[in-house]
C-alpha positions as CSV (number, residue, x, y, z in Angstrom):
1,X,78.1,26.7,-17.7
2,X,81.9,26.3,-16.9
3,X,83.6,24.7,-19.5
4,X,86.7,22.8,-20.2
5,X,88.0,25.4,-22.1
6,X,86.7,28.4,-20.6
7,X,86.8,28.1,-16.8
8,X,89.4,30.6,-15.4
9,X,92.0,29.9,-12.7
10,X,90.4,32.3,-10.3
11,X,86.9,30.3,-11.3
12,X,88.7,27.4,-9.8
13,X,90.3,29.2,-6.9
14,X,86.8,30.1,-5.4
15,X,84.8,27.1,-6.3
16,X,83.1,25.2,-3.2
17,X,84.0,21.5,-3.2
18,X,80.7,20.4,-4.1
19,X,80.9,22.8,-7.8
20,X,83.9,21.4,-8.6
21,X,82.9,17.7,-8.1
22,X,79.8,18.7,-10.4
23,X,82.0,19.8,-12.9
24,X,81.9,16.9,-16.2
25,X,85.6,17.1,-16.2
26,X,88.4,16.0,-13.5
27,X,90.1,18.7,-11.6
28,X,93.7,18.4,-9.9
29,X,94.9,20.8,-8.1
30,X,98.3,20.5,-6.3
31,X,100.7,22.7,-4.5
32,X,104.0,24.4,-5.9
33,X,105.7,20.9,-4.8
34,X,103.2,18.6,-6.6
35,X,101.1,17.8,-3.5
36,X,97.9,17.1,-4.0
37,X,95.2,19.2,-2.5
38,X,92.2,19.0,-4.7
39,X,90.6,15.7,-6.6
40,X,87.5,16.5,-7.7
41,X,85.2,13.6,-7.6
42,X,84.6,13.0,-11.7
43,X,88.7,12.2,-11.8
44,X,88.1,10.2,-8.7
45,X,85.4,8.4,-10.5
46,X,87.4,8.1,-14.0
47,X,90.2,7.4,-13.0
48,X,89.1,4.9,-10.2
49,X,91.1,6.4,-7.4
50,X,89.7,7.2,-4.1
51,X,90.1,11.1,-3.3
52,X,91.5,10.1,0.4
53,X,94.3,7.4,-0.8
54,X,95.7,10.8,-3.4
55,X,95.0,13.8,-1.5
56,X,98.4,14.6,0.2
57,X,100.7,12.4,-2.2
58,X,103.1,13.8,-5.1
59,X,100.8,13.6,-7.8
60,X,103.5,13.2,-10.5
61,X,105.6,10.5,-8.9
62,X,102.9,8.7,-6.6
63,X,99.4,9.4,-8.6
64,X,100.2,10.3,-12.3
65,X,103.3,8.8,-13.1
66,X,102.5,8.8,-16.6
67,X,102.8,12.6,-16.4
68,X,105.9,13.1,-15.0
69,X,107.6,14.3,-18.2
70,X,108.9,17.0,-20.4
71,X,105.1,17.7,-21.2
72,X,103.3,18.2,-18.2
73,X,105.1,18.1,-15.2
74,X,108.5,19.8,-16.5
75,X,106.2,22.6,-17.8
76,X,104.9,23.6,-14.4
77,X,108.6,23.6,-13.0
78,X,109.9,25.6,-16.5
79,X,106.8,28.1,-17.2
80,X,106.2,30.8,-14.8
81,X,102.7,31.2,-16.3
82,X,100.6,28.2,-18.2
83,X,97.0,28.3,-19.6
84,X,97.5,25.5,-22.4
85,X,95.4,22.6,-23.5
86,X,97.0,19.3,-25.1
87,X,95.8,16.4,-26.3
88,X,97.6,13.4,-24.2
89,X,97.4,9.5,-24.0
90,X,97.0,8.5,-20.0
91,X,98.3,5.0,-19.5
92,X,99.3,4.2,-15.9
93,X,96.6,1.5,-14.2
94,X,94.5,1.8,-17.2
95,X,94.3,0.7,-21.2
96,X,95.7,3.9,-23.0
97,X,93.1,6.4,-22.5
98,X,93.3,9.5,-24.7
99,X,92.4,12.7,-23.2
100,X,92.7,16.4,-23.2
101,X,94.7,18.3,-20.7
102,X,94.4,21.8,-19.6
103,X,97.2,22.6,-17.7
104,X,97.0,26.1,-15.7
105,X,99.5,28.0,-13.9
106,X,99.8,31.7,-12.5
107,X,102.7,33.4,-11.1
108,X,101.0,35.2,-8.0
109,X,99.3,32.1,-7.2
110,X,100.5,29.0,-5.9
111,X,98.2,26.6,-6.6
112,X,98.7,24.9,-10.0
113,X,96.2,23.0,-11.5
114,X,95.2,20.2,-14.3
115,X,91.8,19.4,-15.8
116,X,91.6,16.3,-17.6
117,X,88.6,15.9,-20.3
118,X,88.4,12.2,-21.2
């Protein structure tokens, strides 16, 4: 089984749409500029977003606003390589809602990526 903690970037490079909506956690993955290009549909479900309204937009200043900080999104534009996980509190169009973020980055690759476990 792929797991929060163990699924690899190149896991998530070659997944088919439909494996990683079945994955129990929400996957984001956006472009070098922050556009979103992947919404799995267990974030689209948590989070109570419709993939089509956040595919395409700047996820940290149109979809996660609550990430666009020294934490998450400054990490992506300071770290040339990222495989972290941190414990976070979302709260934008929701009660605070602590979750767990993986945050994973590669050089040679330029797709970036955030799992959120809630």
């Amino acid at each position: 089984m792929l797991s929060f903690e163990t699924i690899s970037l190149d896991t998530l490079l070659t997944l088919e749409a439909d494996h990683l909506d079945a994955l129990p956690f929400g996957v984001v993955g956006f472009s070098p500029q922050g556009l979103v290009e992947i919404y799995n549909a267990t974030e689209s479900q948590l989070a109570g977003l419709q993939r089509e309204t956040v595919l395409g937009t700047h996820y940290f200043s149109v979809t996660a606003q609550c990430m666009n900080n020294f934490m998450v999104a400054q990490r992506f534009e300071d770290e040339a390589e990222i495989d972290a996980i941190i414990d976070y509190v979302l709260t934008l169009r929701m009660r605070p809602t602590p979750v767990r973020l993986r945050l994973l980055k590669a050089p040679e690759i330029d797709r970036r990526y955030i799992l959120i476990q809630r």
